[in-house]
N, C-alpha and C positions, 0 to 999 in steps of 0.2 A: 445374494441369493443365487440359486442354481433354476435358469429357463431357458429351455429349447427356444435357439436362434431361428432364424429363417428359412436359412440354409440347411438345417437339418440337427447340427453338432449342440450338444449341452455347452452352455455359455454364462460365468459368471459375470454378475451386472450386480450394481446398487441397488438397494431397494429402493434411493429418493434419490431422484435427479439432480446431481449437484447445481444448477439453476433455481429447482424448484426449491430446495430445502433451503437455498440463501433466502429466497426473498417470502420462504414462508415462515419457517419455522426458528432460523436466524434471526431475521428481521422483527417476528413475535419475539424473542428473548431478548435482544438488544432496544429495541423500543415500545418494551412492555411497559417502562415508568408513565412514558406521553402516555399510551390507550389507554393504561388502568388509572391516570389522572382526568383522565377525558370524561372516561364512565363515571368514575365516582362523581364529578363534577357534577355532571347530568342528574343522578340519583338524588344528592345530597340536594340540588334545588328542585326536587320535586317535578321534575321534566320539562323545569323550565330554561332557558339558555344559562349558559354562566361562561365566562370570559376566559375564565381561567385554565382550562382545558385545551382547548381551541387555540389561544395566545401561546400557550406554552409548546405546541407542535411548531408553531409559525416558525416561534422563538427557537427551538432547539433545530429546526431546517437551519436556519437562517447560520446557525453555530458550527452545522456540521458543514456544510456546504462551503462556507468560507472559512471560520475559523481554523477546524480541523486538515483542510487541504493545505491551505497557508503555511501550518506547522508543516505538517507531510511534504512540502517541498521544499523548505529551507532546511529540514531537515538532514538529506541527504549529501553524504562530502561533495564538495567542490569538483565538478568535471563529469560527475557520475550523473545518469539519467537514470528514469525506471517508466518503463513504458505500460501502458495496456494490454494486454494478449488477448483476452477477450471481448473484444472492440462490441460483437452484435449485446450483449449483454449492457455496455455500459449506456450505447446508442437508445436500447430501446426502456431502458430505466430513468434515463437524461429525459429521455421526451416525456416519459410518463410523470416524473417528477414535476416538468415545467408545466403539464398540462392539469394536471391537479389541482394546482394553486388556478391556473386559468378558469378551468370548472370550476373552484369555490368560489371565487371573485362572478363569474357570470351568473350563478345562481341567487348568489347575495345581492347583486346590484341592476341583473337585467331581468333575470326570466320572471320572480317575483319579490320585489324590496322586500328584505325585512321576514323573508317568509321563508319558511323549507318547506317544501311539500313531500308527499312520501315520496312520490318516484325521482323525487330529486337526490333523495337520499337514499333510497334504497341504489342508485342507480350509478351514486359517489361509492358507497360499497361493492357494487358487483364491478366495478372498473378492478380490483385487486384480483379476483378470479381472472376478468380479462389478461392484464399486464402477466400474471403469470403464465396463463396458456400461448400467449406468443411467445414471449422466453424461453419458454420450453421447444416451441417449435422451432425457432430461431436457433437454438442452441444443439436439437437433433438434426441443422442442416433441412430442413425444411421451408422457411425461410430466408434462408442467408442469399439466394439467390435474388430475390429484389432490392437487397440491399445491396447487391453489386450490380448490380444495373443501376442504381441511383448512384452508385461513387462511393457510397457512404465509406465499404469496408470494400478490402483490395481484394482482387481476383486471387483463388487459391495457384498456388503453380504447380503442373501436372508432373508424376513423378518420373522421374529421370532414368526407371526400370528397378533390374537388381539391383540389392545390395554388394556391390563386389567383396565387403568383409565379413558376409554372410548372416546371420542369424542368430540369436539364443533361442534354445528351446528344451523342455523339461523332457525327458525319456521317454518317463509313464507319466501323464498326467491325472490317471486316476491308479492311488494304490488305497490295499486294503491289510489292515492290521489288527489278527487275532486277539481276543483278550488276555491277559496273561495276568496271574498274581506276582509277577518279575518284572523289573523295571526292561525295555528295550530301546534299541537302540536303530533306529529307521534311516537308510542311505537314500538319496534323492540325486540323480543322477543331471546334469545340465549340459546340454549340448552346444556345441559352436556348429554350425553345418553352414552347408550351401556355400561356402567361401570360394575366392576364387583362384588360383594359383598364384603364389606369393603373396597373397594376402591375409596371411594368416600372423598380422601383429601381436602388440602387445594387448588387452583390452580386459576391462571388468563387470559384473554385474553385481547389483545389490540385492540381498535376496531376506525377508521376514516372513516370520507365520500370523496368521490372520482364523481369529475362531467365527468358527459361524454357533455351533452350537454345543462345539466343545468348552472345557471351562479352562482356562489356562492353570496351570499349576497344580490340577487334581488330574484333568486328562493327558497332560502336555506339557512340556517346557515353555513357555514362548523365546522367542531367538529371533535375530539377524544380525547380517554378515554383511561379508564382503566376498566374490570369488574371483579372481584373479588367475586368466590365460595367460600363458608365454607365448613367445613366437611357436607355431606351430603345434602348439595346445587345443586340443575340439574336445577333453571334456572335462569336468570336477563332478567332484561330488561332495554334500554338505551330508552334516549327519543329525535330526531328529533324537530327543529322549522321550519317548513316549512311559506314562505313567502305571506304575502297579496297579491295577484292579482288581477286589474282589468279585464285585458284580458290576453288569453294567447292562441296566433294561430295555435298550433302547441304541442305534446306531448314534456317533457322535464323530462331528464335521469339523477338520478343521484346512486353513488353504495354508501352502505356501508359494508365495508371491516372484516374483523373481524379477526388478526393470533397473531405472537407471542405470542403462549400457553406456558401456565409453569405452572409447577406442575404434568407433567405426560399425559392429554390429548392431542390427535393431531387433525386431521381433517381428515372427509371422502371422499376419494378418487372420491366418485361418486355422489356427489355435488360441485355445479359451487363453482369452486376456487381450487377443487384437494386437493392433501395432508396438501399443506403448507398455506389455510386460507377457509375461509367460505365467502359467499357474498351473496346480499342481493340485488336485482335491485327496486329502487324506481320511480317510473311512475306517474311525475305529468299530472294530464289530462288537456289537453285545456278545457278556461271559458272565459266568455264574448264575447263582441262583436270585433272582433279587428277593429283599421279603414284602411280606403281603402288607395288607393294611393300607394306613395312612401312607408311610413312609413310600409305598411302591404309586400311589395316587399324588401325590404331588411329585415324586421325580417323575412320571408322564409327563404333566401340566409344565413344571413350572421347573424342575433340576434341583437334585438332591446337594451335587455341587455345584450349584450354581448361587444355594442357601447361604452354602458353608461361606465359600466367596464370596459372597456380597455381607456376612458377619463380619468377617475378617478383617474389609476394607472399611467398614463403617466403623469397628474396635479402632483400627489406625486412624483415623479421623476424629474419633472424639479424643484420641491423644494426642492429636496435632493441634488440635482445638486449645487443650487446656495446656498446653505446653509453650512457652517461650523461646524463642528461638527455634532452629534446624534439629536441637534434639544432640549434634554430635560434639558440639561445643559450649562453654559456657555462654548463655547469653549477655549482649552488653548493656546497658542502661537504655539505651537508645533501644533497642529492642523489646525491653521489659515493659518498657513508657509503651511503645505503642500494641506489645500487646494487648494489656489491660486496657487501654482503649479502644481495641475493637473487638476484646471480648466478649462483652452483650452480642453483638451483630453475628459472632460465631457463634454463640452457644443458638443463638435465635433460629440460625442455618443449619442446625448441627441433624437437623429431623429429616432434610433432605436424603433418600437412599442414595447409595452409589450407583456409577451408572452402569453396574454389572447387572444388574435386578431389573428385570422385565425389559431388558434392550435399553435401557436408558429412558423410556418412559415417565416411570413413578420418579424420578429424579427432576424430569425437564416440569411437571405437574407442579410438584411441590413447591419448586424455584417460582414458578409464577406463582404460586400463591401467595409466597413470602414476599415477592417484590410487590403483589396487590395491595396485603397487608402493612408497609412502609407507606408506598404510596398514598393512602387512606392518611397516616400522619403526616406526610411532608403535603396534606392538600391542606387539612386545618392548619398545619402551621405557616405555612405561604400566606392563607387569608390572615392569622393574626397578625404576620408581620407585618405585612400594607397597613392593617387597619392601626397596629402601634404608631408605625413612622407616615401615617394618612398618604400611600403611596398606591395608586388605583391597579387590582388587581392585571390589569392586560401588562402594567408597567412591569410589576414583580412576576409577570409569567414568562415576559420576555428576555428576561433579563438574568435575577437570581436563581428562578426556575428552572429556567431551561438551561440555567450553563452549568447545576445540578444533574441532572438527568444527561448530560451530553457528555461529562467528564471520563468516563470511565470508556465512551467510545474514541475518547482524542486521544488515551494514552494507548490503547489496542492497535489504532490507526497509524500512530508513530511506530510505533514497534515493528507492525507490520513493515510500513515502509522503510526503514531501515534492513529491516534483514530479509524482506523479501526481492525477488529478482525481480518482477512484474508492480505495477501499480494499480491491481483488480481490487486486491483487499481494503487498499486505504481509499480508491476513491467509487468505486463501481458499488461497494458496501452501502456509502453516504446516498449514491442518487437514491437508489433501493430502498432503503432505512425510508426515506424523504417521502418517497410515493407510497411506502404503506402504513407511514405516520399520518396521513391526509385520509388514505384509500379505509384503514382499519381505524384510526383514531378518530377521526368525524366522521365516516361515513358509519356506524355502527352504532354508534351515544345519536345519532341525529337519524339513523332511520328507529331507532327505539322510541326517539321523544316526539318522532313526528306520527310514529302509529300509534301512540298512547293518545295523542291530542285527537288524532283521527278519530277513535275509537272512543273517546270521554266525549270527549264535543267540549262544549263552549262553556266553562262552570263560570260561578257570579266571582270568584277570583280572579278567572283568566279572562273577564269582561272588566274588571277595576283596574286589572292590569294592564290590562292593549285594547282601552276602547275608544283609539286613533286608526284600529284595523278591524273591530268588530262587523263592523258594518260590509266590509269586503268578506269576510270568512263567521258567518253565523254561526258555523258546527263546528269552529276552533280551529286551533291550528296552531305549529312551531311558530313561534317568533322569534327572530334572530336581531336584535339589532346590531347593526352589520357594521357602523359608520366608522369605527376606530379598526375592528377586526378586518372590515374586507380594503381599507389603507393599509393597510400595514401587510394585506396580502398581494396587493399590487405593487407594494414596493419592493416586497420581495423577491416577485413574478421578475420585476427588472433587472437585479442585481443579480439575479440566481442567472439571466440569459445572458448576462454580461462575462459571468465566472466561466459559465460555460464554452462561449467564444472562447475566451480564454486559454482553456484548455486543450481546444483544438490546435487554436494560433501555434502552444508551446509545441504540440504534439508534432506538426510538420516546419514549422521552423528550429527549433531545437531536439527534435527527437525524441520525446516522449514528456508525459505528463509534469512527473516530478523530478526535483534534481536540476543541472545545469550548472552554466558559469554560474559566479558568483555573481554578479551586476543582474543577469537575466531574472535567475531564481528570488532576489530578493527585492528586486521592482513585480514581481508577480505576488510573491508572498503579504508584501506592501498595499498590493490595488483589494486582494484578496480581507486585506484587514481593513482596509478603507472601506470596502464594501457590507461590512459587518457594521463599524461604526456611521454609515451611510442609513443603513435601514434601521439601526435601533434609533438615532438622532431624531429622523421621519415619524416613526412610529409615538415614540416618548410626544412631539413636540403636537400629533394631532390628538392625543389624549389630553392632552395639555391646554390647547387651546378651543376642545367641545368640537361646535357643530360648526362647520364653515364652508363655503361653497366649492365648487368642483374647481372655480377658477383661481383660488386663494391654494387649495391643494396640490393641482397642477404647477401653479409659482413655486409653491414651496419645493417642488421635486425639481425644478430647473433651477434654482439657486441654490438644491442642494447638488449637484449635478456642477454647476460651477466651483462651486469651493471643493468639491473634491475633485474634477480637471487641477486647479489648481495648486492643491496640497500635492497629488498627486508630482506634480512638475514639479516643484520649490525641490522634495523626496527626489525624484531618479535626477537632478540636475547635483542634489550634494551628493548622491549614491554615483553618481558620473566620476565626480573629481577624487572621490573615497578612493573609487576603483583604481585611476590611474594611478596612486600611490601605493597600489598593491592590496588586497583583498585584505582583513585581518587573520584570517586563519590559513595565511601561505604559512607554508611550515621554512624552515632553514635553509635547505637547498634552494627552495625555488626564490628565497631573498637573496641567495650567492649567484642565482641566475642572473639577476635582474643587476645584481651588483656589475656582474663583468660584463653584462651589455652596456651597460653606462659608463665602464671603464672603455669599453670596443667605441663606445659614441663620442667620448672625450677624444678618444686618439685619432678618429675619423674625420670628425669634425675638426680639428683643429686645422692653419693654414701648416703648408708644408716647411715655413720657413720658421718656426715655433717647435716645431718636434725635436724635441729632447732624449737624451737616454732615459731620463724618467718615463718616460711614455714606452719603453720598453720593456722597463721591471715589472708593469703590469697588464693586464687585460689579454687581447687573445697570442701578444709574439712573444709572452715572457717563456714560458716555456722552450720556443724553439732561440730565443734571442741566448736563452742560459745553454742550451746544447750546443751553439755556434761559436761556444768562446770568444776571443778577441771580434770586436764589431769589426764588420767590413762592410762595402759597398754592395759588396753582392749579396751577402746575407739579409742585412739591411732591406733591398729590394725584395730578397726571396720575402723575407715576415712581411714586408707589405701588403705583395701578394696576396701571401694567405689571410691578413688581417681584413681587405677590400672585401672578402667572400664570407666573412664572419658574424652574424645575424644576433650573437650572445645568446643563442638558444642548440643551436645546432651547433654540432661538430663540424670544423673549418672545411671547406671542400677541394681540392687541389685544380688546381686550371689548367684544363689539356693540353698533355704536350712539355709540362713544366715540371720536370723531374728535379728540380730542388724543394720547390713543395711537398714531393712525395717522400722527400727524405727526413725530412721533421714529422713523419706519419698522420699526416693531413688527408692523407685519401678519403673520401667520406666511404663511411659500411653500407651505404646504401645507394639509390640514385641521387643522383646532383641536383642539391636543391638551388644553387643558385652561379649563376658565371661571372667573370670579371666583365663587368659590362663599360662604356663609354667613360662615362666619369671616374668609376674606380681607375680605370688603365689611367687616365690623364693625374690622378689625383697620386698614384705610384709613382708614374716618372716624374713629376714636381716634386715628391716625397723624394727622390734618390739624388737631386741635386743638392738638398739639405743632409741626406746620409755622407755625399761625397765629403762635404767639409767637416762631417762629425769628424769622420775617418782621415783627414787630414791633421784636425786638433788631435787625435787619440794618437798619432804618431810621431805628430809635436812634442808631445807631454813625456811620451816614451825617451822623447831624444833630449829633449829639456832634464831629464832626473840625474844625469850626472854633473850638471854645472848648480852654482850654487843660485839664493835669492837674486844676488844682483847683477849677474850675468844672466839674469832667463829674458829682461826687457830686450837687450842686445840680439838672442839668438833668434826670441821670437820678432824683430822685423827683420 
């Protein structure tokens, strides 16, 4: 959208705060399954508790939290890290997440057993308003300052001035283009400026169009590029096709964008787009005559092309639907199979609008309604399951439920982190998800069932059913029994602060969240899955054994706390000695590395009077042993040399001053990693007393080849 900044100047901006829209409206599509299982839960028993709703949040936390991060960081190659960037975001999600589950555990077991009262519930829901509106402020720089006074995120660092490679910047940032029943052709002009003398490198920007209210393909072409400066280059130009119109009732917007600079230039602060791009507003003007009617009443409202375009892509879609395969190839069996198998589920989807139609709206509406509508059948059939295989709803919620409802956020999550540069999406997503699975999933089904009770009072059902609490609460009230649910949320509470350590620990010991060596990454991925099967074990085992005291629960949480200390050890002591054998997925080279430092170890290691010309054909002096022709003494010494200095990873490094080593191009390309130190020097010249006598026998041998077998005993004493 287009709104006057502060300063004065028109400035485009989002309409939703990238903050706000994760953890609202995101967070509602992505853990719509949990809330619309919650509610229905609540509905279908009459406003009374039901386990299954509630279990199945715990359950899918507990999935995303450990399970999904687990993948997410073993996933990523070997050496490679993937950090956080927006640390305030994940900080203030992290707490709200762990505080969540705190506040349902405190409400279930301290401030009223067994009870929800409204404002307890009403009070679990307004925490999501809260947790958002700090987010938001946190993220406009409004709070980040107390967070660096606690340590939490690092001081920003002040900037260092100009840019000495100067600027991108668009010419005109607003044009305006006539309507024409002629196709045209729009030049947009891109600046390099403000550079500094001789700085005028090589460098590029990236530049797409972006409709705001234009329709692409009836108003505009849509396009991006790439523009590319030479040395000494300050301007390009990209070229627009603007669309033939007969009429057109109304002004119509579209931007082109212009960032990802490389090569040294950035952007000016104080042009629409700010530091991180340049923009450019294009203004097509109204032409011809429109007609009256209908037709001129809804292109006001709602876009005439904007109709056509959203038929279009909906025709495309219901032929993607009933079509097999990509459509340009035949499809293969393997293809065929699965599409008739999820063709119910598309034709069921097929009613959703594209998201060209009302902004994307009537698209994101529909989607929930359809996942309300599954939802509704994966709750009856969860309750038949248990009651076939007599397995107690909290068990099946925590378990096949929720790693149902969690699947589709572990393969997004992977994805993500693989091919993204940061690790916001795969784990900042999960705390998020967590705190408005709690904040919107119980706190909404339980401020509903507790103002219904409020409001009913106390009927001769809800007196047959809880008349162990009648007597405290005459005018009724939510009943929760808590005794398996608020266990299983305290177990969680634990392992979720554990995970979280965790990811700190990686973050300043290792560098970032996910990724790592291989031994690091998969003792974390390890503790991460231990911690899964930690809390489900817990959880299963007090379902299991009913009602039992605080002090039988507490044991059970410190013997399960030992055996997983323990599995834990047994795990990183085999994943210890795995390692020292070499990762599984070294690739070739780095097994030919390991090969000649073991060659370089053999030859090192051995005593000096044991060294052989075998010990020359291989490892780090064969090379220069084979360029030195006939062995000699001095050669000999030189490959020792250089071998004392040879690490089997680095390139051999030359010892000052020693210009035979420099001659077998031993020089290291960089700084000197390491010198001929005490022991090497002593372990050389004991190695060149064993070289002198090689070099005695090689000259024997030579002088020995003209006399025959039984004159060689004779010459040689």
């Amino acid at each position: 959208k287009k709104s006057a900044s502060r300063s004065g100047p028109i400035r485009t901006s989002l309409v939703w705060n990238e903050t706000v829209a994760t953890l609202t409206l995101m967070a509602l599509g992505s853990s719509a399954p949990e809330i619309f299982l919650s509610i229905i839960d609540i509905v279908k028993k009459r406003f009374h508790f039901g386990s299954l709703g509630p279990s199945t949040i715990v359950g899918s936390a507990s999935f995303n939290l450990f399970v999904i991060i687990a993948v997410c960081i073993v996933v990523i190659p070997t050496g490679e890290t993937r950090a956080i960037q927006n640390l305030p975001a994940f900080y203030i999600t992290a707490f709200f997440s762990i505080l969540a589950y705190v506040w349902m555990a405190f409400i279930l077991l301290v401030t009223s057993p067994d009870i929800v009262e409204v404002w307890e519930a009403g009070l679990t829901f307004l925490m999501l308003p809260i947790m958002v509106g700090v987010s938001y402020k946190v993220d406009t720089g409004s709070g980040s300052g107390l967070l660096r006074r606690w340590g939490i995120i690092d001081a920003e660092e002040e900037d260092g001035g100009e840019n000495e490679a100067g600027v991108f910047a668009i010419a005109e940032p607003e044009l305006s283009v006539p309507g024409s029943e002629k196709p045209q052709t729009l030049e947009v002009v891109v600046l390099r400026r403000g550079a500094q003398p001789g700085a005028l490198g090589d460098a590029s920007c990236s530049w797409r169009t972006q409709p705001l209210n234009a329709v692409p393909g009836f108003d505009f072409e849509a396009a991006n590029g790439t523009l590319h400066f030479g040395p000494g280059e300050t301007e390009r130009r990209l070229e627009l096709q603007i669309m033939p119109k007969a009429w057109r009732l109304q002004n119509r917007r579209f931007l082109v964008i212009v960032d990802d600079a490389v090569g040294g230039p950035g952007f000016d602060p104080s042009d629409d787009g700010g530091e991180g791009a340049a923009i450019a507003t294009i203004d097509l003007a109204p032409c011809g005559a429109a007609p009256e009617g209908l037709v001129r009443l809804v292109d006001r409202f709602i876009g005439v092309d904007a109709l056509r375009c959203c038929a279009e892509e909906w025709k495309d879609q219901a032929r993607d639907c009933l079509r097999a395969g990509d459509g340009e190839s035949s499809p293969s069996v393997r293809e065929r199979v699965a599409h008739y198998i999820a063709l119910p589920w598309k034709v069921f989807f097929l009613f959703c609008p594209p998201v060209c139609l009302g902004g994307g709206w009537p698209c994101f509406v529909a989607a929930l309604m359809g996942i309300a509508l599954l939802t509704t059948g994966v709750s009856d059939l969860a309750e038949l399951f248990g009651c076939v295989l007599g397995i107690p709803d909290i068990i099946t919620a925590i378990t096949f439920v929720a790693l149902g409802t969690s699947m589709p956020d572990l393969f997004a999550s992977r994805t993500a982190a693989v091919q993204d540069h940061t690790a916001d999406a795969s784990i900042v997503n999960v705390t998020g998800s967590n705190s408005v699975n709690v904040f919107l999933g119980i706190g909404l089904p339980w401020t509903i069932a507790s103002i219904y009770w409020w409001s009913v009072g106390a009927t001769e059902e809800w007196k047959s059913l809880y008349g162990d609490v009648a007597g405290l609460y005459p005018g009724g009230a939510f009943v929760v029994r808590s005794g398996d649910l608020s266990f299983s949320v305290v177990v969680f509470t634990v392992a979720a602060f554990v995970a979280l350590v965790l990811l700190r620990f990686r973050r300043h010991r290792l560098g970032g969240e996910l990724g790592g060596e291989w031994l690091p990454k998969t003792m974390s991925s390890s503790l991460l899955t231990l911690l899964w099967v930690f809390y489900l074990a817990l959880s299963i085992w007090k379902v299991t054994v009913g009602d039992v005291g605080v002090g039988a629960q507490v044991m059970a949480i410190a013997v399960a706390v030992c055996i997983l200390e323990n599995v834990l050890l047994v795990l990183g002591c085999g994943l210890y000695f795995l390692s020292r054998r070499g990762p599984p997925e070294e690739d070739e080279e780095l097994g030919n590395a390991e090969e000649g430092r073991a060659d370089s170890s053999e030859v090192m290691s051995l005593p000096p009077t044991l060294l052989t010309t075998r010990h020359l054909e291989h490892g780090p002096m064969a090379q220069a042993y084979k360029a030195d022709g006939p062995l000699t003494a001095s050669g000999c010494l030189r490959h020792a040399a250089v071998a004392a200095t040879w690490d089997g990873q680095h390139p051999p490094v030359a010892v000052a001053g020693d210009a035979a080593a420099t001659e077998y191009g031993c020089r290291s390309p960089g700084p000197v990693r390491c010198v001929l130190s005490f022991t090497h020097a002593a372990m050389v010249c004991l190695a060149a007393q064993r070289f002198k006598s090689l070099e005695r026998e090689s000259r024997l041998r030579e002088a020995m080849r003209p006399f025959g077998p039984e004159e060689a005993p004779a010459m040689r004493r």
